[in-house]
KETINU-813059 format. One record per residue: x, y, z of N, C-alpha, C, O in turn; residue in one letter; residue number from 1. Coordinates in steps of 0.05 Angstrom, whole numbers, plus 5000, padded with zeros to 4 digits. Atoms other than C-alpha are relative to their C-alpha. Layout:
BEGIN
NODE  X  Y  Z  X  Y  Z  X  Y  Z  X  Y  Z  A  NUM
...
! end
This chain:
BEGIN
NODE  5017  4976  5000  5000  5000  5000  5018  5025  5000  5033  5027  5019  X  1
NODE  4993  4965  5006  5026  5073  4982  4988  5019  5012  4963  5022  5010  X  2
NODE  5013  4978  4979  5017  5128  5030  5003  5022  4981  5023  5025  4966  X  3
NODE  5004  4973  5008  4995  5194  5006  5027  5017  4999  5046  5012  5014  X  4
NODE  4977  4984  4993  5045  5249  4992  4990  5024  5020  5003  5044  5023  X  5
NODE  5008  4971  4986  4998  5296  5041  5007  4983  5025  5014  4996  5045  X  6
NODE  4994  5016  4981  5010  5231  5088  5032  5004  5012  5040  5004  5035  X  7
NODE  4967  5001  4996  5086  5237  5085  5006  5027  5000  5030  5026  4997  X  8
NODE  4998  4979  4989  5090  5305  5097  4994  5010  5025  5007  5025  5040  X  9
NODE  5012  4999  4972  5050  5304  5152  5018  4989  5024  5029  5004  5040  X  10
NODE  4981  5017  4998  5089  5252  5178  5034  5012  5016  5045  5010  5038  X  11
NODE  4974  4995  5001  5157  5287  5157  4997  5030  5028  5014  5035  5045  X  12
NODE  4993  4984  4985  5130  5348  5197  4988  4995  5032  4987  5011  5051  X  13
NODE  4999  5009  4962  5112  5311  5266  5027  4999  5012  5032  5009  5034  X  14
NODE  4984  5007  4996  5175  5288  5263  5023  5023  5006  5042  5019  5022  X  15
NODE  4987  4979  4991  5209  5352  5266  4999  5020  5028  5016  5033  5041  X  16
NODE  5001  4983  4978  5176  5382  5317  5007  4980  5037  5008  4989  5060  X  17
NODE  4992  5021  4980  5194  5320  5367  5026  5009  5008  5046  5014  4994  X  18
NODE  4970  4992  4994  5248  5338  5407  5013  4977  5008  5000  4962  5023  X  19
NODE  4972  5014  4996  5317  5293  5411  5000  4981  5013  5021  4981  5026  X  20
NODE  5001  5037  4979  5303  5217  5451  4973  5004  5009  4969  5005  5033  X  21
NODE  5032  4997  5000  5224  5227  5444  4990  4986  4984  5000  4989  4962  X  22
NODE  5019  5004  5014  5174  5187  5415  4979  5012  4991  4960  5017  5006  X  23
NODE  5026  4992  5010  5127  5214  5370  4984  4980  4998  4991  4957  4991  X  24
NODE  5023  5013  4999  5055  5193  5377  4977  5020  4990  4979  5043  4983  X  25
NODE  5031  4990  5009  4983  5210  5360  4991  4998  5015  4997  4978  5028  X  26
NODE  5023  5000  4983  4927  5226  5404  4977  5015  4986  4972  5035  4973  X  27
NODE  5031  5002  5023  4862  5216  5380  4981  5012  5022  4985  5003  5044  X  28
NODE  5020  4999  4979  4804  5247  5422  4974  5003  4972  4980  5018  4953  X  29
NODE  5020  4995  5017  4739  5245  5377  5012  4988  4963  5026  4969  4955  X  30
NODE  4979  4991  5024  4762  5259  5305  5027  5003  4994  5045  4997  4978  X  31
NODE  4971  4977  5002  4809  5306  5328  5025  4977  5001  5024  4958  5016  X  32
NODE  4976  5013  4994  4882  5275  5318  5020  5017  4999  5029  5025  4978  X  33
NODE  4972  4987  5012  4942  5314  5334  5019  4982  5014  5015  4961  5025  X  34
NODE  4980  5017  4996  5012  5299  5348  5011  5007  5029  5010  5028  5041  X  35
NODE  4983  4991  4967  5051  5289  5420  5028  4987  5007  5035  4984  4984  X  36
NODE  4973  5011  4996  5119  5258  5440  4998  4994  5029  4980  5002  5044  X  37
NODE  4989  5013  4976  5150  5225  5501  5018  4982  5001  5026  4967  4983  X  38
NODE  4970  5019  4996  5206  5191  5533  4988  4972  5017  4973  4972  5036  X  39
NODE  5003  5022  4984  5202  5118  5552  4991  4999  5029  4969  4993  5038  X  40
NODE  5005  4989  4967  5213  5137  5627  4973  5014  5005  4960  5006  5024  X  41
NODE  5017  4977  4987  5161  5192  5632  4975  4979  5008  4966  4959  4997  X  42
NODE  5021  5005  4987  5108  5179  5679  4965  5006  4979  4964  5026  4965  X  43
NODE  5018  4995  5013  5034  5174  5646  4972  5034  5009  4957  5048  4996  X  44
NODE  5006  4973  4993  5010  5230  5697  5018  5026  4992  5006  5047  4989  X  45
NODE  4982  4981  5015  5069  5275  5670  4993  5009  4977  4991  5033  4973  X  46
NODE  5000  5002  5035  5057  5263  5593  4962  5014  5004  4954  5031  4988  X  47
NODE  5021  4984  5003  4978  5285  5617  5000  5025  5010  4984  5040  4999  X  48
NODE  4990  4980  4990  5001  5339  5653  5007  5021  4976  4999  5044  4978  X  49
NODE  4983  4983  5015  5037  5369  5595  4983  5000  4978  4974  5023  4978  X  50
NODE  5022  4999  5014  4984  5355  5534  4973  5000  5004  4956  4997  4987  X  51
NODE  5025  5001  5004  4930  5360  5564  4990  5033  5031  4968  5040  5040  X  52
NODE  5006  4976  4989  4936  5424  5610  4973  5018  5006  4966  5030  5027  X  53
NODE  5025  4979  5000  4873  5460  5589  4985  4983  5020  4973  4990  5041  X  54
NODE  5038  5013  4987  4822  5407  5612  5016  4996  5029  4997  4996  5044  X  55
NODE  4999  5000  4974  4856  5400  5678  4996  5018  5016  4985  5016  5038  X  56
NODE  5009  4965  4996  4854  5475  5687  4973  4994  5011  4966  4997  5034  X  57
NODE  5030  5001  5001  4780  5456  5671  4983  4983  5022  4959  4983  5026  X  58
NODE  5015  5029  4991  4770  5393  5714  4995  4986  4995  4976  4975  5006  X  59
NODE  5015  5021  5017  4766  5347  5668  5019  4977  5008  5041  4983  5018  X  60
NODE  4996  5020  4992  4782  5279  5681  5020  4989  4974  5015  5003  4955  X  61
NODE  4987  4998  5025  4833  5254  5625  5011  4971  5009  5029  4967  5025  X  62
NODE  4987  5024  5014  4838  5175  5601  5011  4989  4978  5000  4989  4956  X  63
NODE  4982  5008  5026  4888  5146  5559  4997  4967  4990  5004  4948  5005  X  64
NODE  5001  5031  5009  4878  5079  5525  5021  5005  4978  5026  5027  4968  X  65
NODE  4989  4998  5018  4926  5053  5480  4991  4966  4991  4982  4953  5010  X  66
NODE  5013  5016  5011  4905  4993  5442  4989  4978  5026  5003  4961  5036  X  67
NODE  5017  4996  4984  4852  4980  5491  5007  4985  5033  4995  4969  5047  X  68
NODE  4989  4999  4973  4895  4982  5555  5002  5034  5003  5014  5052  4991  X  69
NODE  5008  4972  4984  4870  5044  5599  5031  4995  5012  5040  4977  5026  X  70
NODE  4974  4990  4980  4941  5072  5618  5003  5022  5032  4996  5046  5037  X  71
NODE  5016  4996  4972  4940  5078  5692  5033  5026  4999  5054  5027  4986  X  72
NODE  4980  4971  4989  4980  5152  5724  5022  4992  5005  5043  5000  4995  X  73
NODE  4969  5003  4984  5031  5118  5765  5012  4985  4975  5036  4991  4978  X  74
NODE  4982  5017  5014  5061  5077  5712  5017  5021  4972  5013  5042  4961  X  75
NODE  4992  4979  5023  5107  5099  5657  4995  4993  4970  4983  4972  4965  X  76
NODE  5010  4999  5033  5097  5105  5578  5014  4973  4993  5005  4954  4979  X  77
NODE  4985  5029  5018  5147  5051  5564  4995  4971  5006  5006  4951  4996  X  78
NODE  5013  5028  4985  5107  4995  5606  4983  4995  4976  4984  4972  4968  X  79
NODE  5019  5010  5019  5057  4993  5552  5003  4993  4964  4988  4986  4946  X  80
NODE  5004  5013  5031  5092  4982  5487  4992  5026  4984  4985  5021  4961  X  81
NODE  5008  4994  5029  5076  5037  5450  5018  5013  4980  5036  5029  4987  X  82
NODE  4986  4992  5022  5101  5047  5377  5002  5020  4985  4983  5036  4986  X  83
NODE  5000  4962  5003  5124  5110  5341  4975  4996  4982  4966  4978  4969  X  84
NODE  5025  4997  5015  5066  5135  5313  4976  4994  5019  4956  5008  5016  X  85
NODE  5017  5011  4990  5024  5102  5356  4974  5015  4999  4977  5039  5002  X  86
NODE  5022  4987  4988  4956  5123  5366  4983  4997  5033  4973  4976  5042  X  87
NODE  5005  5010  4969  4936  5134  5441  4969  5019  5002  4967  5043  4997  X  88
NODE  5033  4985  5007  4854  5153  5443  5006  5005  5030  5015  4990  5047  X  89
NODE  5016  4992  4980  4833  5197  5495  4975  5006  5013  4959  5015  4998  X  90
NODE  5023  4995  4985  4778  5205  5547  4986  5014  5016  4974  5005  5035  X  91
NODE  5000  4983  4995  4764  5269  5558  4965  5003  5018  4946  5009  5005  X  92
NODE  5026  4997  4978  4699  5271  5634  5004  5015  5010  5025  5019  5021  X  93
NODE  5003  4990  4972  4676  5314  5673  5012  4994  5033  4994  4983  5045  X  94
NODE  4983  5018  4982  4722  5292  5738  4967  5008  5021  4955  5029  5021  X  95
NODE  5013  4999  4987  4671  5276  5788  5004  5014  5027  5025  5012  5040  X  96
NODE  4989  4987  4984  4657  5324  5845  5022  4992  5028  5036  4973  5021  X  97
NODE  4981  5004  4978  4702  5317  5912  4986  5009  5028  4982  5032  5036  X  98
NODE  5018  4992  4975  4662  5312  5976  5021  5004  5018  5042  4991  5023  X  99
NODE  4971  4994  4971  4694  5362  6036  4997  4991  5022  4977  4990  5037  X  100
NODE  4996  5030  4977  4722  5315  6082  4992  5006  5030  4997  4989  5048  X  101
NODE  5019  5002  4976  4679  5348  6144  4977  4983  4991  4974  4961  5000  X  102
NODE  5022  5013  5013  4616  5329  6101  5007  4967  4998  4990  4950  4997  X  103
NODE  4999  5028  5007  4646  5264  6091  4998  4984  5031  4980  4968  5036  X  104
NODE  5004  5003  4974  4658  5251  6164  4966  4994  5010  4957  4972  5019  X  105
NODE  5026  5005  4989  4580  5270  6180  4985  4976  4988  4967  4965  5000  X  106
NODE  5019  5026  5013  4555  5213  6132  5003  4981  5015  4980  4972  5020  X  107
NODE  4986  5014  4987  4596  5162  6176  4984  4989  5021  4985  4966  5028  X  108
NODE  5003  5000  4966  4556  5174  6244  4966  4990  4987  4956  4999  4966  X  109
NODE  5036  5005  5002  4476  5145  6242  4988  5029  5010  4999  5039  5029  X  110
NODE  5018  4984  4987  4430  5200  6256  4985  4992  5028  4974  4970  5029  X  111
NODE  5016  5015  4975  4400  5195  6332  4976  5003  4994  4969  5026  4992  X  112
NODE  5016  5013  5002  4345  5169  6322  4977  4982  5030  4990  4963  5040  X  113
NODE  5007  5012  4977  4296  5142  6385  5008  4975  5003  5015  4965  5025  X  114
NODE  4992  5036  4996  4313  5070  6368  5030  5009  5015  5035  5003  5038  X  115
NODE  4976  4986  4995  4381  5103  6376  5007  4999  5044  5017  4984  5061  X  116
NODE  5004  4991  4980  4372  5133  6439  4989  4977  5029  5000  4971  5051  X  117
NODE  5007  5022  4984  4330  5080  6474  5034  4980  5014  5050  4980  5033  X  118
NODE  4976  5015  5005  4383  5031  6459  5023  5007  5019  5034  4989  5031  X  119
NODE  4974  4989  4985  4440  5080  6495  4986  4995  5037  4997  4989  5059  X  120
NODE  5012  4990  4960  4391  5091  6565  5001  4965  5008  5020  4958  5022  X  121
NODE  4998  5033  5005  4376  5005  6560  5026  4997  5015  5028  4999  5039  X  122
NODE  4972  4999  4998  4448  4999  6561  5011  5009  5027  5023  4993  5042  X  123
NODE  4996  4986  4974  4460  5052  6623  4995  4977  5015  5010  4958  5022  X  124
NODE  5013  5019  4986  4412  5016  6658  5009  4979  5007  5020  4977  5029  X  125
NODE  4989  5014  4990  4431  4952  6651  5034  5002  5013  5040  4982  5027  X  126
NODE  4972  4995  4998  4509  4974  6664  4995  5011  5030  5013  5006  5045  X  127
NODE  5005  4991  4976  4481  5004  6725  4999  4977  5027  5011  4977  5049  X  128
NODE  5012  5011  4984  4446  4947  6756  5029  4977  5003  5034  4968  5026  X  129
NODE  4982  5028  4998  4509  4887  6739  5025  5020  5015  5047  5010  5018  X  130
NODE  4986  4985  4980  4542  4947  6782  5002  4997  5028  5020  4993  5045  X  131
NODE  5014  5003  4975  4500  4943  6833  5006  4968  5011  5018  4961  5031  X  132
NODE  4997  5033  4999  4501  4867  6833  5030  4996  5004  5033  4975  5017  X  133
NODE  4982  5005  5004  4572  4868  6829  5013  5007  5038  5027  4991  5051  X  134
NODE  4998  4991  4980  4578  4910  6898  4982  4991  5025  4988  4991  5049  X  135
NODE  5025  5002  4979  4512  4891  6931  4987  4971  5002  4966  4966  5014  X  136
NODE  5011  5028  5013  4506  4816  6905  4981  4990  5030  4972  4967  5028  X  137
NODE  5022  5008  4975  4462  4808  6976  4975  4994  4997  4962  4975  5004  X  138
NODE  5019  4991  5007  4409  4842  6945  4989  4984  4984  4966  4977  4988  X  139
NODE  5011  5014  5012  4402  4802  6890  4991  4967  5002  5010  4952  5006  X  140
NODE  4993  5030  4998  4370  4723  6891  5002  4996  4967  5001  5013  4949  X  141
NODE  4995  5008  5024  4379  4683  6833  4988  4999  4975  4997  4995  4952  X  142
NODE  5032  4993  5018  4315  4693  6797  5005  5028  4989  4993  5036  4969  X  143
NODE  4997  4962  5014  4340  4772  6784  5025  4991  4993  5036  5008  4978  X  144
NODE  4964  5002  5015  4413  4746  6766  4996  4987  4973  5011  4993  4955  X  145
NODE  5016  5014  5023  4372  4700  6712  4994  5029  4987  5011  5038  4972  X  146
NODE  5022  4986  5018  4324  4756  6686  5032  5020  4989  5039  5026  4966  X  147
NODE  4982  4972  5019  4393  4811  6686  5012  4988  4981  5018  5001  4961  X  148
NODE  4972  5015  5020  4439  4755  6650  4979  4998  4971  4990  4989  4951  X  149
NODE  5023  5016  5018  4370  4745  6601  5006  5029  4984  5018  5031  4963  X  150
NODE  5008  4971  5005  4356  4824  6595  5034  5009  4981  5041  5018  4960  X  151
NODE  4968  4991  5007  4429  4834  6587  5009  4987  4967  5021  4999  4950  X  152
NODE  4992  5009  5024  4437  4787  6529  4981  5010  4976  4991  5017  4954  X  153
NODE  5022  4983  5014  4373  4815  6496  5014  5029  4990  5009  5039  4968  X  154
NODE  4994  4968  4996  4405  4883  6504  5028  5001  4969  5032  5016  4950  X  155
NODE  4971  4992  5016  4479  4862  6468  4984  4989  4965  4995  4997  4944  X  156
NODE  5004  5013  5023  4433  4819  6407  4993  5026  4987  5006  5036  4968  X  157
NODE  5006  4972  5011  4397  4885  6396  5017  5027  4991  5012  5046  4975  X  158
NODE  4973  4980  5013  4463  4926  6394  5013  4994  4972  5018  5009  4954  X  159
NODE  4986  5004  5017  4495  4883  6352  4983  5003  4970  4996  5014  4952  X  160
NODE  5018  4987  5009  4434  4891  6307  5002  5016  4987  5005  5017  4962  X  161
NODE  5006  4965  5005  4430  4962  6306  5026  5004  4982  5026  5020  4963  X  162
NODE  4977  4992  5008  4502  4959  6287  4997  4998  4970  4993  5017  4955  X  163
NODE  4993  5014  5023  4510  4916  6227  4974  5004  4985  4976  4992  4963  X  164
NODE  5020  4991  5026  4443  4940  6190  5006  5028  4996  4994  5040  4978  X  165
! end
């Protein structure tokens, strides 16, 4: 097959503007195809950093596939093989917003709630009485050491409960 002579120009003038131990490449977003370079080494967050400036300005979210391996930030250009010329399509999103990390915090906590609340006084209570029992065991016969050990286990099934839903 015979390439164009508007092909080989094109071509001849990527090649010029590549500076000195760079690969020239293509990046495709849509249609649009222009030309970009890089060094083996360079990091894939670097190489977006540097062609793709505007939309980060903007907030835009910016993925790189190259024959259909999404090239991840931390890694560098030369892990993936690609060849001069290559074409590397981009994926130019909206970056999703960034919740501020007080707001993120309040999601964390349940709202109090009466079940809530109950639950904490319950709790007192019994913590009170295996107090009492603990100091006063006179007071108690064995029939209320039954019902607290009963009440008491009632008390932790319902915590654990509350928890894990």
């Amino acid at each position: 097959m015979q390439k164009s002579e508007g092909s080989e120009q094109e071509e001849e003038a990527i090649k010029h503007e590549v500076p000195e131990g760079y690969l020239p490449i293509r990046l495709r977003q849509g249609e649009e195809i222009r030309p970009a370079w890089f060094k083996a080494t360079q990091q894939v967050d670097k190489f977006v950093s540097k062609f793709f400036a505007d939309e980060l300005a903007n907030g835009k979210k910016i993925r790189l596939i190259y024959m259909g391996m999404l090239l991840l930030p931390s890694r560098s250009m030369g892990e993936y093989g690609i060849e001069e010329n290559g074409v590397i399509h981009s994926v130019i999103t909206d970056a999703p917003p960034v919740p501020h990390p007080q707001a993120a915090l309040q999601t964390n906590f349940k709202a109090l709630n009466p079940q809530n609340s109950l639950l904490l006084l319950t709790g007192i209570f019994l913590y009170g009485l295996w107090t009492i029992f603990y100091y006063f065991p006179q007071f108690f016969s064995w029939k209320s050491v039954v019902l607290l050990t009963l009440f008491s286990a009632m008390h932790i099934s319902a915590a654990v409960s509350s928890i894990t839903s």
